[in-house]
C-alpha positions as CSV (number, residue, x, y, z in Angstrom):
1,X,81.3,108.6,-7.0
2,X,79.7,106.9,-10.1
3,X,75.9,106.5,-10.0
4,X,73.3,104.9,-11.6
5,X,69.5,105.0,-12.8
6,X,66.7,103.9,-10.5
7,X,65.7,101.5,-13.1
8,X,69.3,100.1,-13.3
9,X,68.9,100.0,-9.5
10,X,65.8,97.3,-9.4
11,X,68.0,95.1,-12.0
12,X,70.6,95.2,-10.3
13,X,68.9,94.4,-6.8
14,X,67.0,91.7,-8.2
15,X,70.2,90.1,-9.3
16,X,71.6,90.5,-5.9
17,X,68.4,88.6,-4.2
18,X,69.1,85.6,-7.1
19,X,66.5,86.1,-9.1
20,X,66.8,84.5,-12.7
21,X,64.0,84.9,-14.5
22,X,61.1,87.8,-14.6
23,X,58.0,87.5,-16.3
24,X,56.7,90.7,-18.1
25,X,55.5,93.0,-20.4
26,X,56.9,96.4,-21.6
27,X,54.8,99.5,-21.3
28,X,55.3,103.4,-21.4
29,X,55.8,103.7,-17.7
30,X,58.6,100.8,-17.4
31,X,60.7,102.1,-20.4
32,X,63.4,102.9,-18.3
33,X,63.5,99.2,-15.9
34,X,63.6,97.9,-19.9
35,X,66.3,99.5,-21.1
36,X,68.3,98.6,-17.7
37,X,67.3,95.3,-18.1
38,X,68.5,95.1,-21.5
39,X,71.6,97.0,-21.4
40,X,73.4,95.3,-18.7
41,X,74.7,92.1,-18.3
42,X,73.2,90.2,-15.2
43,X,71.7,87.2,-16.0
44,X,68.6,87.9,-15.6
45,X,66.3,86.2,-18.2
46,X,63.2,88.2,-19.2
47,X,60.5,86.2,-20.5
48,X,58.1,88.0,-22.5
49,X,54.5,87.8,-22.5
50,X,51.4,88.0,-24.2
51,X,49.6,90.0,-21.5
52,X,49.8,90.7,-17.9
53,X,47.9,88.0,-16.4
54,X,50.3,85.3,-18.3
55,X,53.2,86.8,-16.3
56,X,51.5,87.0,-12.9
57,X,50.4,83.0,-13.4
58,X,53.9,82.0,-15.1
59,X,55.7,83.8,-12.1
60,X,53.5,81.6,-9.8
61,X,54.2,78.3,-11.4
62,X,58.1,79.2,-11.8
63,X,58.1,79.3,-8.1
64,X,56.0,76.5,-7.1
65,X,58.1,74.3,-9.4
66,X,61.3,76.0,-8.6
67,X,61.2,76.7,-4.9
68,X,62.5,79.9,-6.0
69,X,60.1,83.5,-5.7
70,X,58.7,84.3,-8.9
71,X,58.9,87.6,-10.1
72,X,56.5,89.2,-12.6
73,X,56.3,92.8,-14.2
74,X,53.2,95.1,-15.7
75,X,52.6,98.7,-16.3
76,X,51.1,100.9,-15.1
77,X,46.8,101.2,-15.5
78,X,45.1,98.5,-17.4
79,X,48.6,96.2,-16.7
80,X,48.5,96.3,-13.0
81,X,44.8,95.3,-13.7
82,X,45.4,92.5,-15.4
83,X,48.5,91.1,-13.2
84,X,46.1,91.2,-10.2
85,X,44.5,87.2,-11.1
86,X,47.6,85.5,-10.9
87,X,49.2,87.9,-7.9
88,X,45.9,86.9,-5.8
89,X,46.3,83.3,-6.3
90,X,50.0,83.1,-5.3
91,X,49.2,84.7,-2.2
92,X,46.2,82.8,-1.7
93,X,48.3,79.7,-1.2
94,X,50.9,80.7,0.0
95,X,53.4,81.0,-3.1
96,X,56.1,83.3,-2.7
97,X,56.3,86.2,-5.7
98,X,57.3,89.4,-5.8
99,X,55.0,91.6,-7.8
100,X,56.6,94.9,-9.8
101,X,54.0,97.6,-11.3
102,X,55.6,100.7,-13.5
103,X,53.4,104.1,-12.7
104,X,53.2,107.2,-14.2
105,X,55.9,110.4,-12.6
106,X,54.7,111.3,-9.4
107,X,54.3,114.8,-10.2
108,X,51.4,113.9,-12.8
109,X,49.3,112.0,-9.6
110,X,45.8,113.5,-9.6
111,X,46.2,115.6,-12.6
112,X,43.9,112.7,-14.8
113,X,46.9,111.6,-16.6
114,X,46.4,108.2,-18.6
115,X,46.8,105.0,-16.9
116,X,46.9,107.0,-13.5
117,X,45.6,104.4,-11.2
118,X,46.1,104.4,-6.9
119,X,48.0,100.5,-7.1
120,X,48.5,100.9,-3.8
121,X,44.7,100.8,-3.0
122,X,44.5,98.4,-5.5
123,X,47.4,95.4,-4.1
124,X,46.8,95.9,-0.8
125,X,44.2,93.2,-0.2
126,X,45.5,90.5,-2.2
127,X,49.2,90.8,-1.1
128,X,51.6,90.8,2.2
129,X,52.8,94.1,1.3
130,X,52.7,96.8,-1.7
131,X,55.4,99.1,-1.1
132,X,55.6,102.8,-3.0
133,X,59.3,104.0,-3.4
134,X,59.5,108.0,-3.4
135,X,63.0,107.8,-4.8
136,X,66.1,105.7,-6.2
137,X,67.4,105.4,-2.8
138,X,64.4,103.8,-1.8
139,X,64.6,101.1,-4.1
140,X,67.0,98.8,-1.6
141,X,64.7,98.9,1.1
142,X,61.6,98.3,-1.0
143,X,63.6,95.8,-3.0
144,X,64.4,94.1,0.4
145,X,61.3,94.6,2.4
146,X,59.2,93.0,-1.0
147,X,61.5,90.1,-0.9
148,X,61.4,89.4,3.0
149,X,57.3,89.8,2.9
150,X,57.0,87.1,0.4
151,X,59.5,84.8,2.3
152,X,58.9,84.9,5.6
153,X,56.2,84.4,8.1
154,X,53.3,83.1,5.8
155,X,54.5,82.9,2.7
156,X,52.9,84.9,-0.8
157,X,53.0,87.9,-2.9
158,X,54.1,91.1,-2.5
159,X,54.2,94.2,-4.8
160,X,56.4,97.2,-5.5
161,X,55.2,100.1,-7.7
162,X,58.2,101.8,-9.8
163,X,57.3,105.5,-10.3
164,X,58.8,106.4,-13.5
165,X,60.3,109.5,-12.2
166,X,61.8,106.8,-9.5
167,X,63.4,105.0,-12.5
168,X,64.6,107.6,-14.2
169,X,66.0,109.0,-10.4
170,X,70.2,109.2,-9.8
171,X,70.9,107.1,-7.2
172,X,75.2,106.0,-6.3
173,X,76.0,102.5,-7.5
């Protein structure tokens, strides 16, 4: 059975929801949703940006002119920081986007490493849902639920954090 990265796994389940275009920008901790997202072919368009809050507000327009959820990307620390403005305002009316935030390995989590930040603490009151996959196999149901929060019942943002262990985690194709 062939099998596949956990990074390889989000691009690859964000091409399966239709998603066309992501808004982001690279750092340590999402190295390995990068090279996944530049190695395959999907038709996904990345559209790099200056910082995180440009993604978060592009992602937000994209959708309200589109119809479609928008989908931005940060790393971990300062980045998840910085992609909070426009992630707030898309859920404050009602926009649907789907939020993705690299973090540091889980195995380095309250050893001080840099850019260790709780996201989870951090999301939780500006979006439907932040969701905190343990492994690769928990990327389709995170993927999933992220997608379903921003779509149904009220509509707005919702967030998944991408460990980087998680990435760099075997899951079958």
């Amino acid at each position: 059975m062939s099998s596949m990265r956990g990074g390889e796994a989000v691009v690859k389940l964000l091409r399966d929801v239709g998603v066309e275009v992501i808004f982001g920008l690279c750092g340590d901790t999402s190295l390995p949703f990068y090279d996944a997202l530049a190695s395959s072919d999907h038709g996904i368009r990345h559209v790099l940006t200056r910082d995180e809050r440009s993604a978060s507000f592009m992602a937000d327009a994209y959708a309200r002119l589109s119809g479609k959820v928008g989908v931005c990307e940060g790393p971990s620390g300062g980045g998840a920081t910085y992609i909070l403005p426009g992630v707030a305002e898309a859920d404050a009316s009602s926009v649907p986007l789907v939020c993705l935030t690299s973090d540091i390995d889980q195995h380095d989590a309250g050893r001080g490493t840099l850019t260790e930040l709780d996201q989870t603490a951090l999301f939780t009151p500006i979006t439907r849902s932040t969701i905190r996959p343990r492994s690769a196999r928990e990327l389709v149901t995170a993927i999933g639920a992220a997608f379903r929060d921003a779509t149904t019942g009220p509509l707005g943002a919702a967030h998944v954090v991408l460990p980087y262990d998680v990435q760099l985690d075997e899951v079958a194709a």
